[in-house]
C-alpha positions as a Markdown table, in Angstrom:
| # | Residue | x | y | z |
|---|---|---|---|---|
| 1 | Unk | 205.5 | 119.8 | -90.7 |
| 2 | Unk | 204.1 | 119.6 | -93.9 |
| 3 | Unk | 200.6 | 118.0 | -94.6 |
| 4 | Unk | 199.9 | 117.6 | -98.4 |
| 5 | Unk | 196.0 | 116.9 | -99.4 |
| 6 | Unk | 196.0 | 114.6 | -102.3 |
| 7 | Unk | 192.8 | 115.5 | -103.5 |
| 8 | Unk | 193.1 | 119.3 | -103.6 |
| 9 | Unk | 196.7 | 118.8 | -104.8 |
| 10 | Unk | 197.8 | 121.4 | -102.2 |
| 11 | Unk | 200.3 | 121.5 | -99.1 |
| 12 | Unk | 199.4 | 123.2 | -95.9 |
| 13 | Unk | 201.8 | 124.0 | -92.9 |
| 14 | Unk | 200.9 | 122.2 | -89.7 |
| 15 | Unk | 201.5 | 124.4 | -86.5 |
| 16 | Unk | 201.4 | 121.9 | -83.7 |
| 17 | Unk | 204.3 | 122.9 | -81.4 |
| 18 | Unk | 203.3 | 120.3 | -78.9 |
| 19 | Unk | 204.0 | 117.4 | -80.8 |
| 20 | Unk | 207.7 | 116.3 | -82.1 |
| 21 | Unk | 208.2 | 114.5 | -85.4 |
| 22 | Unk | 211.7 | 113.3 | -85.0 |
| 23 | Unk | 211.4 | 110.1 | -87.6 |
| 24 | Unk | 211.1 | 110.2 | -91.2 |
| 25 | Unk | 209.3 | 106.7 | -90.6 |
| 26 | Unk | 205.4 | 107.4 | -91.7 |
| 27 | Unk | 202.2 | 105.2 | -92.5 |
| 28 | Unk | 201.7 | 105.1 | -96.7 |
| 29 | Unk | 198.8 | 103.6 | -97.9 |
| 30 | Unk | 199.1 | 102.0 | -101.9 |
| 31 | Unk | 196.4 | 101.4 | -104.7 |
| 32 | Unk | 197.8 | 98.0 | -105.1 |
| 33 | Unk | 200.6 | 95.8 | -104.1 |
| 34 | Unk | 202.7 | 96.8 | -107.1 |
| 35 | Unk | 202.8 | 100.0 | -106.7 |
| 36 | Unk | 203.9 | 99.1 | -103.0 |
| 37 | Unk | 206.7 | 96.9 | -104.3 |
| 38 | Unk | 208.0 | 99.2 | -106.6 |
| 39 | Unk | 208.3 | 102.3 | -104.4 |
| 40 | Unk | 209.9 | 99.6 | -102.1 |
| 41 | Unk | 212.6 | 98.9 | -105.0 |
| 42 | Unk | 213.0 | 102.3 | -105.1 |
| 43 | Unk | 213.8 | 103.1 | -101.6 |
| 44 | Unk | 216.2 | 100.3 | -101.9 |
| 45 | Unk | 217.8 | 101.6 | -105.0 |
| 46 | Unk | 217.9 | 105.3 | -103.5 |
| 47 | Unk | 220.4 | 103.5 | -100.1 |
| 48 | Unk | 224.4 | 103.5 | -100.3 |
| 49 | Unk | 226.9 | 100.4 | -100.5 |
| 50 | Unk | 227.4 | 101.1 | -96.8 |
| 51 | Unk | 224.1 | 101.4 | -95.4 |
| 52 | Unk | 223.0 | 97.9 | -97.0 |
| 53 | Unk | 225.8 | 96.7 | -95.4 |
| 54 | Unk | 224.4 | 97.5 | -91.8 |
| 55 | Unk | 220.9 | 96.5 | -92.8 |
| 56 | Unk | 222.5 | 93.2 | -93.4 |
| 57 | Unk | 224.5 | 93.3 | -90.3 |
| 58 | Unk | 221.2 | 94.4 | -88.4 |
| 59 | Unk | 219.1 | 91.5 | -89.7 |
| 60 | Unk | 222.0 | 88.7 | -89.1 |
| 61 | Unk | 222.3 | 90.1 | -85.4 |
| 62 | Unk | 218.4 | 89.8 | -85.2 |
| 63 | Unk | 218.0 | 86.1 | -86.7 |
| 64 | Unk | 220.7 | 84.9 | -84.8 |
| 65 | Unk | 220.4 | 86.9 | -81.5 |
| 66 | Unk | 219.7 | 83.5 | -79.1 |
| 67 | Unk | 223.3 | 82.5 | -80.9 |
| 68 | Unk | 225.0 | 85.4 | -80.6 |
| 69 | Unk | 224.4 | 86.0 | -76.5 |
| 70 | Unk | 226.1 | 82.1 | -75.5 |
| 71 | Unk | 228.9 | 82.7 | -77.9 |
| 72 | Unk | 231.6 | 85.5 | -77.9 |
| 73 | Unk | 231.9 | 87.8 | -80.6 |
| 74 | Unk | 235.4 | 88.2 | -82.8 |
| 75 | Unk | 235.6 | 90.3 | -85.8 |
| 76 | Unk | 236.9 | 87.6 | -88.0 |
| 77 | Unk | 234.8 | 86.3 | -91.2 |
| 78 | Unk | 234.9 | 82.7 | -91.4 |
| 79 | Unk | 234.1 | 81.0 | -94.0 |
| 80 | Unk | 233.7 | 77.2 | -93.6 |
């Protein structure tokens, strides 16, 4: 793994065999909430069609989980 020192400008190797970094997920610290927001927008622009697709999918299922465990499930859209 990389470790990159942002006031020396430089990146050093990290040799820690004993520890696995299996997500890409990782703590980033902004100057100021629009910086934040915009490398949000960029992250967001950066995604495929399909993979907002299952992010929306993801989030329904969350919101309406309580709903979705009395109820069976079809693969029809309805719209009413």
């Amino acid at each position: 793994m990389k470790k990159y020192n942002k006031n020396t400008e430089e990146i050093k190797e990290l040799n820690d065999s004993s520890v696995s970094y299996q997500t890409k997920n990782r703590i980033r610290f902004y100057n100021s909430f629009e910086e934040e927001a915009e490398d949000n927008y960029k992250h967001l622009a950066s995604l495929n069609a399909e993979q907002h697709l299952i992010n929306a999918k993801n989030l329904i299922e969350r919101v309406f989980s309580n709903y979705l465990k009395d109820n069976k499930r079809s693969n029809r859209i309805n719209f009413s």
